[in-house]
ROLOMI-433861 format. One record per residue: residue in one letter; y, x, z of N, C-alpha, C in turn. Coordinates in pm, whole numbers, plus 50000, padded with zeros to 5 digits. Atoms other than C-alpha are relative to their C-alpha. Last residue first. Layout:
BEGIN
AYXZYXZYXZ/...
END
This chain:
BEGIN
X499825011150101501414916847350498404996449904/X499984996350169500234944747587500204986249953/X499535017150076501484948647949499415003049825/X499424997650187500204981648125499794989149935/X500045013250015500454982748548500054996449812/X499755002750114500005014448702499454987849923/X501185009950051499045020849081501364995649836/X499174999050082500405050149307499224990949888/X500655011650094499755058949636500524998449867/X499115001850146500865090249836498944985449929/X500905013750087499715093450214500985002249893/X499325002350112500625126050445499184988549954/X500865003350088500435133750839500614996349866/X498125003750043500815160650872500394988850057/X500254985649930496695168451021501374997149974/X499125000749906495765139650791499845010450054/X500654986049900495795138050463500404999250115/X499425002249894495985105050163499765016750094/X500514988749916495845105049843500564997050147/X499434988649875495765076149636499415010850052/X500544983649940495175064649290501095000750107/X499214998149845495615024449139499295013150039/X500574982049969495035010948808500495007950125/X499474997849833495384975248641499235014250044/X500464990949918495124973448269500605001950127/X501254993750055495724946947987499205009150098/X500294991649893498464925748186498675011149941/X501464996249889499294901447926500035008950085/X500364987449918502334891747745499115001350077/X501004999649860501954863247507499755010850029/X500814987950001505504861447322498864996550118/X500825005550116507704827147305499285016949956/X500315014150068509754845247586499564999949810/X500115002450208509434879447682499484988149950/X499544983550054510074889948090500174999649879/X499224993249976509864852248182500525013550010/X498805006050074507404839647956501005006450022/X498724990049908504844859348217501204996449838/X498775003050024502154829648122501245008150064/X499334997749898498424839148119501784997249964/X499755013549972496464820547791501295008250136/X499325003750136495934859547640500794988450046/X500435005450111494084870947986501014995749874/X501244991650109494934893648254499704995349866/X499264985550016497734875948431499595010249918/X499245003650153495404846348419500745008749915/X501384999450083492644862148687501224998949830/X499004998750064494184867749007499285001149876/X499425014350101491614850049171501675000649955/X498845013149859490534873949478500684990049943/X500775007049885487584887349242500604992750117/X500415012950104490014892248936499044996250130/X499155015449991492074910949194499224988949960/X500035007649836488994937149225500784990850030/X501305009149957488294939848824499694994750154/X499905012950070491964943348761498504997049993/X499555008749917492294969049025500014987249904/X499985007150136489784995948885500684986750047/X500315013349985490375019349177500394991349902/X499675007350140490815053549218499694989949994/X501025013350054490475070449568500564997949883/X499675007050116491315102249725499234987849983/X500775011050091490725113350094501104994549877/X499385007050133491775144350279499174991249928/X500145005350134491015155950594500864993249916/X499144996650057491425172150957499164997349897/X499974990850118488855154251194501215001749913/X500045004950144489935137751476499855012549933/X500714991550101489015145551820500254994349897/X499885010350143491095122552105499805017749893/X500014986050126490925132552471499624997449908/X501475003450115492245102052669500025018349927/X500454986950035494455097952944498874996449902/X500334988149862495665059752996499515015449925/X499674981650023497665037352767499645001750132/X499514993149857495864997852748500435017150010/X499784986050001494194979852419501015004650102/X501184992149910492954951052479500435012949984/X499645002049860496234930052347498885009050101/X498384998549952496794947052027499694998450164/X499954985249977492944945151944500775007450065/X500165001049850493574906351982499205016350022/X499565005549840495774905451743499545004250115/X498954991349973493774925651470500875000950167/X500534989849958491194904951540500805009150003/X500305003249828493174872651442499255015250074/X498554997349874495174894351150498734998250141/X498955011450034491614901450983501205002750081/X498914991650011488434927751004501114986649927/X499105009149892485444909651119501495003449967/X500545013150046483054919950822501184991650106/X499435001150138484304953450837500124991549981/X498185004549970483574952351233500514999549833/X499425009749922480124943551170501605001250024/X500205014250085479134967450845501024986850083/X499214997050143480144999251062500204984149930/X499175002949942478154992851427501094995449865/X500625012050032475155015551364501114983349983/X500794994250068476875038051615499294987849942/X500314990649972480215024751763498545001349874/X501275003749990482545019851510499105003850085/X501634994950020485545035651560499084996350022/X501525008249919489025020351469498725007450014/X501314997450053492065041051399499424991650066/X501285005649875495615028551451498785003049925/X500834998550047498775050051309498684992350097/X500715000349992501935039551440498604999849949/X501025000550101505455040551358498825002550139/X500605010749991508735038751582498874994349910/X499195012650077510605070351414499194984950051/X498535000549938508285097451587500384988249904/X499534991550064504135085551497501945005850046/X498245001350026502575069451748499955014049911/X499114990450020498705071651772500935001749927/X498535000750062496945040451862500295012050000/X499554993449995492925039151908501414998049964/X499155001350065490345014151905501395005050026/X499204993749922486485017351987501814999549915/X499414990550071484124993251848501175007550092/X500634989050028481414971451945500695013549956/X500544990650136482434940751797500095012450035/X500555011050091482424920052106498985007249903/X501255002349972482764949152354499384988249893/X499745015850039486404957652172498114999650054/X501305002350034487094992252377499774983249944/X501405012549910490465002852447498914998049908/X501545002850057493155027152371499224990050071/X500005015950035497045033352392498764997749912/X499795010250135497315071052422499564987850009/X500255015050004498075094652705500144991449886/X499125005349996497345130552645499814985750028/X500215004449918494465156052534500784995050017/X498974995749854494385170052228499894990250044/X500335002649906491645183951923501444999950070/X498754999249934491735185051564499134996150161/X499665014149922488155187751404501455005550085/X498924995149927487675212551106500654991250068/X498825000450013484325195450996501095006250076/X499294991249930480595203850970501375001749981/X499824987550121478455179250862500835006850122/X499094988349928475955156151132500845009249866/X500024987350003473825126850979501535008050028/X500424985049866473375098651202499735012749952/X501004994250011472835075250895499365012350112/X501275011349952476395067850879498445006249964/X499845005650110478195106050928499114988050003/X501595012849993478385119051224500154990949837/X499525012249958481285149451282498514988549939/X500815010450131479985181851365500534985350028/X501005006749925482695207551506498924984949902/X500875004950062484445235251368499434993350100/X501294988449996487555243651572498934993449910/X501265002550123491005227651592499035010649998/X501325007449941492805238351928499144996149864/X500684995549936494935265351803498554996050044/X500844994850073496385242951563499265009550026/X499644986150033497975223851787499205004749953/X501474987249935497895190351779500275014749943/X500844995850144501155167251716498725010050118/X500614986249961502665145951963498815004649930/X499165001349884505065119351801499355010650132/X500435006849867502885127751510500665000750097/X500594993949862505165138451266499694994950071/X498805000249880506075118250913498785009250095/X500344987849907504805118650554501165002750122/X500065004049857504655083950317499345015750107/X499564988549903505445079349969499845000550132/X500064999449885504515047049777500045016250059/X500804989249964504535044349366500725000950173/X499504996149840504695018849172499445009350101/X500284987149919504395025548782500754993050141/X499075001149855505164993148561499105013450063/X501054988449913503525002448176501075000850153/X499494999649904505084982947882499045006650146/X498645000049997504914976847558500304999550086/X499175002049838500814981047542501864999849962/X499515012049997499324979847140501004997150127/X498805005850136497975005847113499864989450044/X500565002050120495915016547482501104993649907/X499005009850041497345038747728499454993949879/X500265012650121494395062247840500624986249952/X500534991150163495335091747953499454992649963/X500055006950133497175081448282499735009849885/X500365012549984497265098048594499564990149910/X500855008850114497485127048516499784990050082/X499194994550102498915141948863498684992549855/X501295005550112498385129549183501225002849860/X501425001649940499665154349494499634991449882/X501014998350117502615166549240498605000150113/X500094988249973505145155849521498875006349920/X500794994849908504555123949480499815009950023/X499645012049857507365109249278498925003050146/X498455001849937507445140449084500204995550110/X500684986849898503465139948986501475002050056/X500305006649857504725096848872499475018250107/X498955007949873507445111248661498824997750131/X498974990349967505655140148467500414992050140/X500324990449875502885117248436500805008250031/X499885006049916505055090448266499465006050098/X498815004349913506455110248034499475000350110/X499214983049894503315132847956501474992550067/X500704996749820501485096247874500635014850065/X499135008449942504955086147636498835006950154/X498894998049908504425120647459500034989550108/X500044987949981500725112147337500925006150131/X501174999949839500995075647318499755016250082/X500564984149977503715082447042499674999150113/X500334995650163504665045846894498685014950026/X501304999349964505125038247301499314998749835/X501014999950137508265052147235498624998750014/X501844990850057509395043447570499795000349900/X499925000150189513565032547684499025008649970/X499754986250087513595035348087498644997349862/X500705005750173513805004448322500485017349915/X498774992150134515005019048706498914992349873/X500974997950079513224989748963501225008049858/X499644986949998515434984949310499305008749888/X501054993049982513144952949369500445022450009/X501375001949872515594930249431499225007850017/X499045009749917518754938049195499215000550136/X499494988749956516444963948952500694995450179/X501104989949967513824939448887501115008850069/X500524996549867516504914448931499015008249999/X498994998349892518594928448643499444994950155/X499814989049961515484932848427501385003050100/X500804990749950514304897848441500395016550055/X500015005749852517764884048396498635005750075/X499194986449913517844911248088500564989550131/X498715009649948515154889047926500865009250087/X500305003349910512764920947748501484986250042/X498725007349937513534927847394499754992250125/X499975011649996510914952647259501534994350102/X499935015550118511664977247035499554989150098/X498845003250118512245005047268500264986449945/X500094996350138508955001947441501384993749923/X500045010850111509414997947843500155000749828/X499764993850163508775022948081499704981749913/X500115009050098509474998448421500385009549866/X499254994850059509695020748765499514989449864/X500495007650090509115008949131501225008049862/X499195003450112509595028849413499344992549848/X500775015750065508545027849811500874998949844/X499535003250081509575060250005499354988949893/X500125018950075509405072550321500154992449881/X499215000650165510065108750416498934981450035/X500385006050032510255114050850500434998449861/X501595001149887510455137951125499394989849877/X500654990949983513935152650938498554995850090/X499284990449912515175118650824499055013949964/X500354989150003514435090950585500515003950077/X499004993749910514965052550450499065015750035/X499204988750040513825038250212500765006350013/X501374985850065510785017950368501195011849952/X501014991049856513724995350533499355012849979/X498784994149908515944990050196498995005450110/X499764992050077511784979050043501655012050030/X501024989149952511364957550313500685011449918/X499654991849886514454937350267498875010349999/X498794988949992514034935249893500425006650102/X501174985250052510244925249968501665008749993/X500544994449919511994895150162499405013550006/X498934999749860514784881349995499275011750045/X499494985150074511974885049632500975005450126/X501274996850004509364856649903500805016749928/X499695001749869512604834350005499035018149964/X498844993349982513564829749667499755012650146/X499894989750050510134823749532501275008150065/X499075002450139509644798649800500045013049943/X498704992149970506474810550055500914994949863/X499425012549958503854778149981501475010750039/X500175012850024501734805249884500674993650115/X498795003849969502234843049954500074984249954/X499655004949846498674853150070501504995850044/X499604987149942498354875749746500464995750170/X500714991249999495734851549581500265016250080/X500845004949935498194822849635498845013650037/X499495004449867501064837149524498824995550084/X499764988149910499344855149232500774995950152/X501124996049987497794821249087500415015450132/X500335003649887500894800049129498785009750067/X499154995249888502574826948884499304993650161/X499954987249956500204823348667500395005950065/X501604999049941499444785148685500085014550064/X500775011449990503464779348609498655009750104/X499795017650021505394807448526498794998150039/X500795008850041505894847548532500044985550037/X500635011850169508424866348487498744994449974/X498454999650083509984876548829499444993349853/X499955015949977505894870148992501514995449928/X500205006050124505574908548816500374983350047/X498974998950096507894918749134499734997849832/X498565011549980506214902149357500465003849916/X500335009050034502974922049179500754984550018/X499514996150149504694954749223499284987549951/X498505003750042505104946449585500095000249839/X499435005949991501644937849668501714995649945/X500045008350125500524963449554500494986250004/X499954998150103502014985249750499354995649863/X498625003750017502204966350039500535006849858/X499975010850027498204968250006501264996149993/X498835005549918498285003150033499894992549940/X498855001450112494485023249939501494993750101/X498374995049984492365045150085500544993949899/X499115007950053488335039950094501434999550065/X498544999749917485845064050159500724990249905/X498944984850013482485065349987501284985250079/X499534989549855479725038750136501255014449948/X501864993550010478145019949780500505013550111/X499304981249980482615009849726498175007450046/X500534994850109480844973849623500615013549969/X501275004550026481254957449915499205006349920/X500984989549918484144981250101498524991749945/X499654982950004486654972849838497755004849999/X500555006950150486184932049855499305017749963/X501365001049997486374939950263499614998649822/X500874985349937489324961150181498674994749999/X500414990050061491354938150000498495008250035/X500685005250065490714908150245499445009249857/X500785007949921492044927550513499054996949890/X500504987750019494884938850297499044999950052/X500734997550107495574903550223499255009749996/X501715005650072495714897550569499485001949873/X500984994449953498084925550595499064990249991/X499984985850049500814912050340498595006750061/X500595012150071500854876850546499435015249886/X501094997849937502124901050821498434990549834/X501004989049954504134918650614498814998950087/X500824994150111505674889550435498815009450036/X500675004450031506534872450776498855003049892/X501485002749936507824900250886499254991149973/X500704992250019510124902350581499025001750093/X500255000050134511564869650619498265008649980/X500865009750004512594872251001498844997949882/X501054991749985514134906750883499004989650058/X501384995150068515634890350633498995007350071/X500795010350127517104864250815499515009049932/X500985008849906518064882751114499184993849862/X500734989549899520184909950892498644990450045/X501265000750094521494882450700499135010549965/X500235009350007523254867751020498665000049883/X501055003349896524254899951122498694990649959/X499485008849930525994905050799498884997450132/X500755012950003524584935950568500654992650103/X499955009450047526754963150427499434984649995/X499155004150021527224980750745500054987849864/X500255015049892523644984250827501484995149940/X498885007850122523925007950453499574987650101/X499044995450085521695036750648501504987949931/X499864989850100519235015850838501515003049935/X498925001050061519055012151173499855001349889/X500154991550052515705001151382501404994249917/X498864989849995516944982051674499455010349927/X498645002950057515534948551537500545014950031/X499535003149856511854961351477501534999849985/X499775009650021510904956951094500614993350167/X498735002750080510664992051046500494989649991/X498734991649983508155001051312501624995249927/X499394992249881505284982251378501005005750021/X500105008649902505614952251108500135008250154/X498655004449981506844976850852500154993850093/X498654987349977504144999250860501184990550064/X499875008649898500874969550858502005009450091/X499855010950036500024975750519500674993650086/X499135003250117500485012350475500304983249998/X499204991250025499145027350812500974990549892/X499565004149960496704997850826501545006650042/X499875014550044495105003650534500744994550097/X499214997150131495235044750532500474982850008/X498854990150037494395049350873500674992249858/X498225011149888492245015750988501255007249947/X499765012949949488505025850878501425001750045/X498704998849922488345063750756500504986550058/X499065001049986484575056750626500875001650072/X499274987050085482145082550688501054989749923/X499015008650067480985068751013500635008049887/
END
């Protein structure tokens, strides 16, 4: 198996629903919220997150068709959110198009910005076992005149800083913005951008954070070289973690697959899936909430000895040729309608762009996907 099946996609897509969206998680500023609109967003926001993971679901298999077997790592709540938060200025077809295509259809707009704002408070939260962080940023070109109702709920709902770009000087503006996004990730992705094309006035950066402690970690004593299987039944030679303990596992006899939970501290959960041999294609192909579900319920905590390999996976991803295949399509084109950031102007979407890292043995994930508007 030389995809990472379940870590990175269900880690990022499915976060809030195991952990942060449970009622006796606290956050920081409980005081400023009302019981009442406490319940309501966190009603809200599960809904988003679960509706959030089918997309990611649907991501992945689009991913895994034409990914020709390399690894795949991305966060679907992370794109997700920077695309609620393009739904702020856009209209009509274009706007119906990303609601529908992102699995938020028939959700009201109100109900749909309620909900990412709650997540987003949740995700940004922190301790000593745990960093978390979900941010959105808006370089915008001096000269243009954005609606400042757009930019007060970008900031209002989405928590989105706007910062004044000479995008005159493509040069300086790409060292801005890589400065900021190797910052926001601890300089795990760096350049990111080097190709801003003339004409753009605008360039959204969201960027996802994510490193907490296995609720029982492995000791580094026990890792040793061992061969892990790659599809094809070939063998390499990886620095495999090794420990013994009770973990929340079972076997799916349908599809053939083995399916793993390992808690993280703070009420989190990491779930791997393992194919058995030959096995790969079929559960990809099955991969949804309903299966998800009923993974939840077969799965049972008894002793287990659990081998994971210690790794790192990057990815890059041309995201405006993989939306355009889930029928986000207008957003892209000249005819698309985001009125509401720059009326009687046709703002487009010229470039979609997405890099993660992910590692485990910490564990760590960084994501980070760039968004560049051109008139």
């Amino acid at each position: 198996m030389n995809r990472t099946l379940g870590l990175g996609l269900v880690l990022a897509g499915l976060l809030a629903v195991e952990g942060l969206l449970k009622p006796n998680f606290s956050p920081k500023d409980h005081g400023a919220l009302s019981q009442l609109q406490e319940r309501k967003g966190r009603n809200t926001a599960q809904e988003l997150a679960r509706r959030n993971a089918d997309f990611g679901f649907k991501l992945y298999k689009k991913l895994a068709s034409t990914g020709h077997s390399k690894n795949i790592f991305f966060s679907p709540l992370s794109i997700s959110t920077a695309f609620s938060m393009l739904c702020l200025g856009a209209e009509d077809s274009t706007l119906a198009e990303i609601k529908h295509s992102l699995n938020f259809k028939n959700v009201p707009e109100k109900d749909l910005h309620e909900g990412f704002h709650y997540l987003i408070q949740r995700l940004n939260q922190g301790n000593q076992n745990l960093e978390l962080s979900l941010g959105n940023t808006l370089f915008i070109d001096q000269r243009l005149q954005p609606e400042k109702k757009f930019l007060t709920e970008a900031k209002n709902l989405y928590d989105a800083d706007t910062v004044p770009t000479n995008f005159q000087n493509l040069e300086n503006t790409e060292k801005q913005i890589n400065d900021y996004i190797s910052q926001k990730t601890r300089g795990k992705i760096n350049n990111l951008i080097n190709n801003i094309d003339p004409g753009t006035v605008m360039v959204l950066i969201n960027c996802i954070f994510f490193r907490a402690k296995w609720q029982h970690e492995f000791d580094p004593k026990a890792t040793k070289e061992k061969d892990f299987i790659l599809d094809g039944n070939k063998p390499v030679k990886v620095p495999m973690m090794f420990r013994g303990g009770i973990y929340s596992i079972g076997h799916d006899d349908q599809l053939s697959c083995t399916v793993l939970e390992m808690p993280y501290q703070n009420n989190m959960t990491a779930i791997f899936i393992l194919p058995d041999e030959g096995k790969m294609k079929q559960v990809e192909e099955a991969l949804g909430l309903n299966t998800f579900d009923r993974w939840k319920k077969l799965i049972t905590r008894r002793v287990v000895d659990v081998s994971l390999p210690r790794f790192s996976i990057t990815g890059t991803y041309d995201l405006k040729k993989t939306l355009s295949h889930l029928g986000i399509i207008k957003i892209f084109e000249e005819h698309g309608d985001l009125s509401r950031i720059v009326p009687h102007q046709s703002l487009k979407v010229g470039q979609a762009d997405k890099r993660s890292v992910e590692e485990a043995g910490g564990l760590g994930a960084r994501c980070c996907h760039h968004f560049h508007a051109s008139l």
